[in-house]
N, C-alpha and C positions, 0 to 999 in steps of 0.2 A: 371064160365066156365073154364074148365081144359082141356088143348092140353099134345100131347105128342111128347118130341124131336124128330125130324127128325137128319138125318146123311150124311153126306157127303157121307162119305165109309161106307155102309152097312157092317159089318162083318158076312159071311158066316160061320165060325164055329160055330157062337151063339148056345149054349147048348151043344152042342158035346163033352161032355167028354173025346172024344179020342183023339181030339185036346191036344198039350201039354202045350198052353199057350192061355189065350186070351177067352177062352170058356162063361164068363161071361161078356165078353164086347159086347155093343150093336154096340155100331159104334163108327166113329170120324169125326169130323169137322176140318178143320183147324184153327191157331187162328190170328189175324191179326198182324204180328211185331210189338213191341211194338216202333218203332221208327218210322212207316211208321204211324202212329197216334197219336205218338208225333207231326209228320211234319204237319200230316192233321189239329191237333185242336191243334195248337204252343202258347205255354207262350207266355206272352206279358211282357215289360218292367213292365208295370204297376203290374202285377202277382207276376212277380218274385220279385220286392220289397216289396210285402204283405208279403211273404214266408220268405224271408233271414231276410226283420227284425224283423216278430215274432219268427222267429228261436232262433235269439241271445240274444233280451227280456225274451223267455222263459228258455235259456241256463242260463239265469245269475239271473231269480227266483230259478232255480235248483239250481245254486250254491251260492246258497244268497248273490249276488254281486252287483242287481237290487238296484239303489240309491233311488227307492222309496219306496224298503221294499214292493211291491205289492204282489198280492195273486192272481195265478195262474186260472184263471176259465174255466174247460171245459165244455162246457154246449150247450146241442141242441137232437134234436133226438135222441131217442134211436137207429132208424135206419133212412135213408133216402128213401122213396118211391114215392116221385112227387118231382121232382124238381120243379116245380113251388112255391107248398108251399112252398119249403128249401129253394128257393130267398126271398118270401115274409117274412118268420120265419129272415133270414139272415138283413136282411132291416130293422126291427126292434131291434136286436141286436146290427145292428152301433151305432143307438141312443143311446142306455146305455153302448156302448162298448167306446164311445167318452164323455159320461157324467161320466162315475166314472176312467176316463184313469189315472186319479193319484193313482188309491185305486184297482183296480181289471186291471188283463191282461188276457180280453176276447179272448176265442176259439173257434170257434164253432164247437161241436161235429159233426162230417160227415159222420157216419157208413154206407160203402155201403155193407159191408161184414156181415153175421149172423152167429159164431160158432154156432149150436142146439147140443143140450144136446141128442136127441134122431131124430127126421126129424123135417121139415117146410121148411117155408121160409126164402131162405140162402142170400137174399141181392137183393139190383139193379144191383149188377152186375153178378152176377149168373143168377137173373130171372125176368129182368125189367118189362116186363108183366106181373107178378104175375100169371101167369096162366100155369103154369109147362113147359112149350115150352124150356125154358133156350137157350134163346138167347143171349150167353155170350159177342159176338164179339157186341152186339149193345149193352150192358150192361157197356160194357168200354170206349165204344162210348158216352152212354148220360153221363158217371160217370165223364170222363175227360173235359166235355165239362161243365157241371157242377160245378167241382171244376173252372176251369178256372173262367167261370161267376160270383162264391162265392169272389175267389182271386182278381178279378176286381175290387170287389165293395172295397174291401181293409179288408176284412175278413179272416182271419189266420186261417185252419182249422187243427182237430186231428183226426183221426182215426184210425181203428185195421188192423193191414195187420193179414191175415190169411194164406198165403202161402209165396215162396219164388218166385211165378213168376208177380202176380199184381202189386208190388212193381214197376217193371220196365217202366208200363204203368201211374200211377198216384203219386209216390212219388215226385217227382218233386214238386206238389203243396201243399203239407203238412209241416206246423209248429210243428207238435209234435205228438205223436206215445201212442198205447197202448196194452198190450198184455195181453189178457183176462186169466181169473181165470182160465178156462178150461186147458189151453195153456201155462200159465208161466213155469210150469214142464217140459213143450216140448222141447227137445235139437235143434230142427231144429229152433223153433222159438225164441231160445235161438241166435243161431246163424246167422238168421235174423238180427235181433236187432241191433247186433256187428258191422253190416254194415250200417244203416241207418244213413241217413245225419240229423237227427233232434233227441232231446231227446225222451227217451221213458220210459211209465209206466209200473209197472211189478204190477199186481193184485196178489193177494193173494189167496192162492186155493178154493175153493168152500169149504175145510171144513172147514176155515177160516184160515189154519196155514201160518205163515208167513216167515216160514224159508225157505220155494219152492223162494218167491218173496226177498227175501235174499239173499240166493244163487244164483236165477238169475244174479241179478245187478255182482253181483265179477263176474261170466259167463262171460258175455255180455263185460266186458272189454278187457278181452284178445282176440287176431286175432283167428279167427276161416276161418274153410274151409267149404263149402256146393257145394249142385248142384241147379245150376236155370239157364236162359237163357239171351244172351245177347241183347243187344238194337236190332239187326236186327233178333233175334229171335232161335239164335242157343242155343243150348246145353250147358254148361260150367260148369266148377267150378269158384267158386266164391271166393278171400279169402281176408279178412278184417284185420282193422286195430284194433278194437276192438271200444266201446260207452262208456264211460266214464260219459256220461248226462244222466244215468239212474234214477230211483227213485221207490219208493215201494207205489203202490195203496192199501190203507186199504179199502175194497170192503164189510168186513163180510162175512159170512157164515152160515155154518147148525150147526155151534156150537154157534151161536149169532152174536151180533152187535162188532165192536171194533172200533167206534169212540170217546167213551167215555174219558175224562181225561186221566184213569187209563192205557188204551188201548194204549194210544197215547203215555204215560210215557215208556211201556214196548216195545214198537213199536221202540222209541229211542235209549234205552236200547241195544236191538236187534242188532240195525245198529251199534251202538257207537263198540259194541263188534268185527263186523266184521271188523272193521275201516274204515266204511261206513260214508256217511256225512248223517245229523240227520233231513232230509230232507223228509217229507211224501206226498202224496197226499191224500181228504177222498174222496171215491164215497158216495153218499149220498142216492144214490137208491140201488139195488139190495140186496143184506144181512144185510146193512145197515137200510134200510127201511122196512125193512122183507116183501119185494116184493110188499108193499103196497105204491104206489108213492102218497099220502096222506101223507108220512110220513116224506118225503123230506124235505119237509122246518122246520120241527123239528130236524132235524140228523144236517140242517146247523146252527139253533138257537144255537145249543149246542154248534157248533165248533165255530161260530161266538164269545161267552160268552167265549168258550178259548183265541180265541185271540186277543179280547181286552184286557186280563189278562197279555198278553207281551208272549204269548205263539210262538217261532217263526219258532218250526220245522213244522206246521202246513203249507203249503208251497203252497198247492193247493185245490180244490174242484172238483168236475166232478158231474155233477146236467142232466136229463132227463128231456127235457123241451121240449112241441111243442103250435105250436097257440094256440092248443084244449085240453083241460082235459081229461085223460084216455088212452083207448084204444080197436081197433073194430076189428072183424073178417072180414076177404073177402068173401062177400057176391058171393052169386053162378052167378049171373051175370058178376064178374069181378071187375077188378079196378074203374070200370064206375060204377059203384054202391058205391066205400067208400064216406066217411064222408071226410069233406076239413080238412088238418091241425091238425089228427089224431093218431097217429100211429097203425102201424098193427101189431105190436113185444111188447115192454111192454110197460106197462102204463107210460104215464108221467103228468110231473105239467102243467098246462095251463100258458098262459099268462100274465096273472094279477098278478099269484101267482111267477112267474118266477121274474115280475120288484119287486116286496115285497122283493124276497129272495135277491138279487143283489145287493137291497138299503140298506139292515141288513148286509149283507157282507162287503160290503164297509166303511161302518161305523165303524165297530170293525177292521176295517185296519189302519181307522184313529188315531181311539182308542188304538190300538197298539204303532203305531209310539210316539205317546203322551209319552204311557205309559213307554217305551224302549229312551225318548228322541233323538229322532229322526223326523226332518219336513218332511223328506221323500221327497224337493224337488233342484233342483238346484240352488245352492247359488250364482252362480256366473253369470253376464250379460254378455251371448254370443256376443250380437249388439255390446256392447262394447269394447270389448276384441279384437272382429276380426278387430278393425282397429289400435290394436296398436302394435309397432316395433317386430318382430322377438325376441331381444334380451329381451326385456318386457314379451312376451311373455313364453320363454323358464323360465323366472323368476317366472312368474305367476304359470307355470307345476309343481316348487316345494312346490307349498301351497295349489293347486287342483287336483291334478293330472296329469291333460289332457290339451293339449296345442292347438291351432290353429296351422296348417301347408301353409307354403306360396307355397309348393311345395316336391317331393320328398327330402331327405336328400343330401345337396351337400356341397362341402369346405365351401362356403359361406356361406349358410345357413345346416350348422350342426344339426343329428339330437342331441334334449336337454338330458340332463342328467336323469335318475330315479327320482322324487319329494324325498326332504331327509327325510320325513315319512316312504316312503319304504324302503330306506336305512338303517336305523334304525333299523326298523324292522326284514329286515335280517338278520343283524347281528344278535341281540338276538333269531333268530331263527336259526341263525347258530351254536349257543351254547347247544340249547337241541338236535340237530340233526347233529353233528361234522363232521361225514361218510357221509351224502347227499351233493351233488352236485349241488347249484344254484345259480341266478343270476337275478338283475333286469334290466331292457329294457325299453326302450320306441318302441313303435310299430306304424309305418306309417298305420295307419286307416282311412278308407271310413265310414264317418258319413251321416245321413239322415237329411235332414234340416227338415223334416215334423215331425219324431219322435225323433229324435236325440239321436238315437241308434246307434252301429255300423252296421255297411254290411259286406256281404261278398261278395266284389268286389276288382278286382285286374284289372290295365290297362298293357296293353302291350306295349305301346305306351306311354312315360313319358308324352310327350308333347299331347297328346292326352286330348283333354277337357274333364273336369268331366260330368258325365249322370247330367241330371236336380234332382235340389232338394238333391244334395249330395255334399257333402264339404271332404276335411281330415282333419284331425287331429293326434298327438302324442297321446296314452295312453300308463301310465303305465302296465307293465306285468312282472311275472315271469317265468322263464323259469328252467325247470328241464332238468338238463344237464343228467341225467340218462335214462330218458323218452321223448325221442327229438319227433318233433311233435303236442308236443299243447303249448301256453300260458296260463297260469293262470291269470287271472283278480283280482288285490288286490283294497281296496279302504279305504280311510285314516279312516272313519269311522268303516270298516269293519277290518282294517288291513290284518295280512296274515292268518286267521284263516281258509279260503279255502282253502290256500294254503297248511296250516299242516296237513287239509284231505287227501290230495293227501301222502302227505309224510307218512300218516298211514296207507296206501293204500299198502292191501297186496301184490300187484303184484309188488308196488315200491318197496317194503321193499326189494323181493328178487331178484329185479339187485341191488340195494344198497351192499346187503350180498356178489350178485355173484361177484360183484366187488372187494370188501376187500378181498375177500377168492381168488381173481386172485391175485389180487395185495399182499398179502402174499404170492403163491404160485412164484410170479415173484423176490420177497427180497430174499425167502429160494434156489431160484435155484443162483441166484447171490451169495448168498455167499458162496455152494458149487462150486459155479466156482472157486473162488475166492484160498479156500482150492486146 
C-alpha cells in the first residue's frame, strides 16, 4: 500500500515557472526541535554510560591503546525497520557481546538512514511506515526512543549520519560513526565528522579507491565551518574542533575485493605515507562480498587467518547480520505483510551463521595476542590495590601505570608522578623529534567499576559523591604542548608509538614548523635590535 505526503503549507506556486524560486517544491511541514525531543524521550543515567564508555573502548581500539588488543565488531542490520525485531536481534547480541568481551568490542549496527544509489527506501526515519507518506517527525520519534531502549539494555550502537541536521536529534546515543562509500568524497560530510563526539569510519569509494577515504581522515582533523541547526532548532553555523579518531573502511568495490593480505599490506602502506596511524576497518559484505551476503563469513575467515598471524593493523570488522537469512521486498499490502527478522535493503547473514562468525573471530583475537605475546588482560588486583596507602599506591603508578584516587589532587594527597616507563620513554622520544613540544601527566579519571574503562564524566562539586558503579583513578597521559586539547594514552606495553602517530601527523608537523619559523623570525628581529 503506497500513500502520498501530505503538507503542512501547501505551496501555491507548484509548477509555475514564473515563480522565481520554489516552483518545484511541493510543500513543507515543520520539523519538531531537536531538544523539545531530546526533553520528551531524555537519556537516562543508565544510556548515557552505555555511550561514553563504548565511546572511549572504541577510541582506544582506534588508537591501539585497548589493553586487550580487542577487535572492533560492528555488526547488525543493514538497516533498521521494526524495532521490535532490533530489541529482540539486540538481546541476543548481549549474550555474545558479554561471552567474547575479552576477544571482540561489540557494536550493534543501527542504520536508520539509506543513502540509495538511484530511489527507494531511505530509512525509519525518513519513512517509518514504509509506505511513502514520510512521516519524518514520527520517524525521529520511534528512532530516538529506539536507540534509548537499545542503550538501556547496555548496547553501544554505530551508525551513518547522512546530513548535518539528524545528528542533533540522535547523536547523543551513538558509540561510533560511519560514512558511506557514496559520501566519503562529500565535503559536507567531510565536515560533519570534524565535529562528532565519537569516532568515525570513512569507506572507500564504490570504485574501490582508497585515497577519497585517505584524504578524508587528514580532512576531518582540522576545524571546519558548515551550516546545520541548533538544539532548539534555529539556523547556525556550526564550527569544530576537528576528529582525530578517524579510520579507513575497506568496503571493495567495482574494481574487486580488497580484503585480501596483499590489499591490506597496501592499504598500510597508504596510511603509513600520509602519516596516518595503520589502523583499518574490513566491511565484510558490500564489495567485499560481491553483494552476495553468502559470502560474508568467508571475507571474515580470511581476515580472521590474518590475524591470528599477529596481523595488528586489522583493527575492526562491520558484518550485515539479522535474525533471518537474506532479504525480502515490501509486499503491496505493507509492513503488515513482511517476513519477522528480515531485512528489506540488502541481504544479510542469519543467526546461526552470525554466532559461527563471532566465535572464529574471537578466536584469532586470542590467537593473536598469543602470537604478538601479549595475555591481553589485566595484571594487576584491583580488590587489592584499592585498600592500600596513597603512598603505595602512587608507587604502584610507576610499574602499571594507573593509580587508584582517594580523591581530587590536593597538598596532601598530591597528584603521582608519570610511571618512569613513560619517562623514559620520552626522553628517547625526545631525541628523534628535538623541535616537538611534550610532556607526561597523570590525569584525574572517572573509571566504570562494571567495565573498567575510562568515562567521560567531570563533577562540579569536589565533594559531590561519585554516580553508582564508578571510582577515579590517576592514568598516565601525554600531552602535546603544540596541539592543546586532547591527551594521548601511552601504555607500558604499547609504549609511546601512538603517540609518535600524532607527532607524524601532518597537521602537527605544521605548528611544529610554524613555530621554529616564529621563533627564528623572533632571534633575527632581536638581533637587528640589538645592531
Amino acid at each position: 500500500m503506497s500513500m502520498s505526503a501530505s503538507f503542512h503549507l501547501e505551496n501555491p506556486h507548484l509548477g509555475n515557472k514564473d515563480s522565481i524560486e520554489d516552483w518545484r517544491i511541493r510543500g513543507v511541514n515543520p520539523l519538531t526541535p531537536p531538544d523539545l525531543l531530546q526533553h520528551e524521550i531524555a537519556q537516562t543515567p543508565k544510556s548515557k554510560e552505555t555511550v561514553l564508555s563504548a565511546r572511549n573502548e572504541v577510541v582506544s581500539v582506534v588508537q591501539n591503546t585497548d589493553p586487550k588488543r580487542r577487535l572492533l565488531v560492528i555488526i547488525g542490520p543493514c538497516s533498521i525497520h521494526d524495532p521490535t525485531a532490533a530489541l529482540d536481534y539486540a538481546d541476543r547480541l548481549l549474550q555474545l557481546k558479554h561471552q567474547y568481551a575479552d576477544d571482540l568490542l561489540i557494536v550493534m549496527r543501527s542504520y536508520l538512514e539509506k543513502p540509495r544509489t538511484t530511489v527507494g527506501w531511505k530509512g525509519l526515519i525518513n519513512d517509518p511506515d514504509i509506505n511513502n507518506s514520510f512521516q519524518i517527525n514520527k520517524g525521529l520519534r520511534v528512532s530516538r526512543q529506539l536507540f534509548l531502549d537499545l542503550t538501556e539494555k547496555g548496547m553501544p550502537l554505530a551508525s551513518e549520519m547522512l546530513d548535518t541536521i539528524s545528528p542533533q536529534f540522535l547523536a547523543d546515543m551513538l558509540s561510533a560513526g560511519a560514512i558511506g562509500a557514496r559520501t566519503t568524497e562529500s565535503q559536507l560530510h567531510r565536515e560533519l565528522a570534524s565535529g562528532l563526539s565519537y569516532p568515525v569510519g570513512f569507506k572507500n569509494g564504490t570504485d574501490g579507491s582508497l585515497d577519497v577515504a585517505i584524504d578524508a581522515i587528514g580532512a576531518v582533523m582540522h576545524p571546519h565551518h558548515f551550516l546545520s541547526v541548533t538544539k532548539p532548532g534555529l539556523v547556525a553555523i556550526v564550527g569544530t574542533m576537528g576528529n582525530e579518531d578517524c579510520f579507513v573502511i575497506l568496503r571493495g568495490g567495482k574494481k574487486g575485493t580488497n580484503y585480501d593480505q596483499k590489499s591490506i599490506q597496501e592499504a598500510k602502506e597508504a596510511l603509513e605515507k600520509k602519516g596516518l596511524r595503520q589502523r583499518l576497518m574490513v566491511d565484510c559484505s558490500h564489495g567485499n562480498s560481491l553483494k552476495d551476503h553468502r559470502n560474508q563469513p568467508k571475507v571474515a575467515n580470511d581476515l580472521a587467518r590474518q590475524i591470528e598471524r599477529g596481523e595488528e593493523a586489522i583493527m575492526g570488522v562491520m558484518i550485515e547480520s539479522n535474525i533471518n537469512e537474506g532479504a525480502q521486498k515490501v509486499p503491496k499490502e505493507g509492513k503488515e505483510g513482511l517476513k519477522y527478522g528480515v531485512s528489506i535493503t540488502d541481504a544479510c547473514i542469519g543467526w546461526n551463521t552470525t554466532e559461527e562468525v563471532l566465535e572464529v573471530l574471537a578466536k584469532s583475537v586470542r590467537r593473536r595476542r598469543e602470537v604478538l605475546g601479549m595475555n591481553g588482560h589485566q595484571e594487576t588486583n584491583e580488590q587489592t590495590r584499592h585498600h592500600e596507602s596513597p603512598a603505595e599506591q602512587r608507587e604502584a603508578a610507576a610499574q602499571v601505570g594507573r593509580v587508584d584516587a582517594v580523591g581530587p589532587p590536593t597538598q596532601e594527597h598530591p597528584m603521582p608522578d608519570p610511571p618512569a616507563w613513560l619517562h623514559q620513554a620520552l626522553i628517547e622520544l625526545q631525541l628523534t623529534y628535538p623541535e616537538d613540544l611534550f610532556e607526561g601527566k597523570m590525569r584525574y579519571t572517572a573509571v566504570s567499576t562494571v567495565t573498567d574503562m575510562p568515562l567521560s564524566l567531570k563533577l562540579s562539586n569536589p565533594n559531590e559523591p561519585s554516580p553508582p558503579d564508578t571510582k577515579f583513578m590517576y592514568y598516565p597521559r601525554i600531552k602535546c604542548l603544540d596541539c592543546p586539547g586532547k591527551l594521548y594514552s601511552p601504555g607500558p606495553e604499547i609504549g609511546v608509538n601512538n603517540f609518535e602517530i600524532h607527532l607524524k601527523n601532518r597537521l602537527h608537523r605544521e605548528k611544529v614548523e610554524k613555530r621554529v619559523r616564529d621563533r627564528g623570525r623572533s632571534a633575527a628581529q632581536g638581533l637587528n635590535g640589538d645592531l
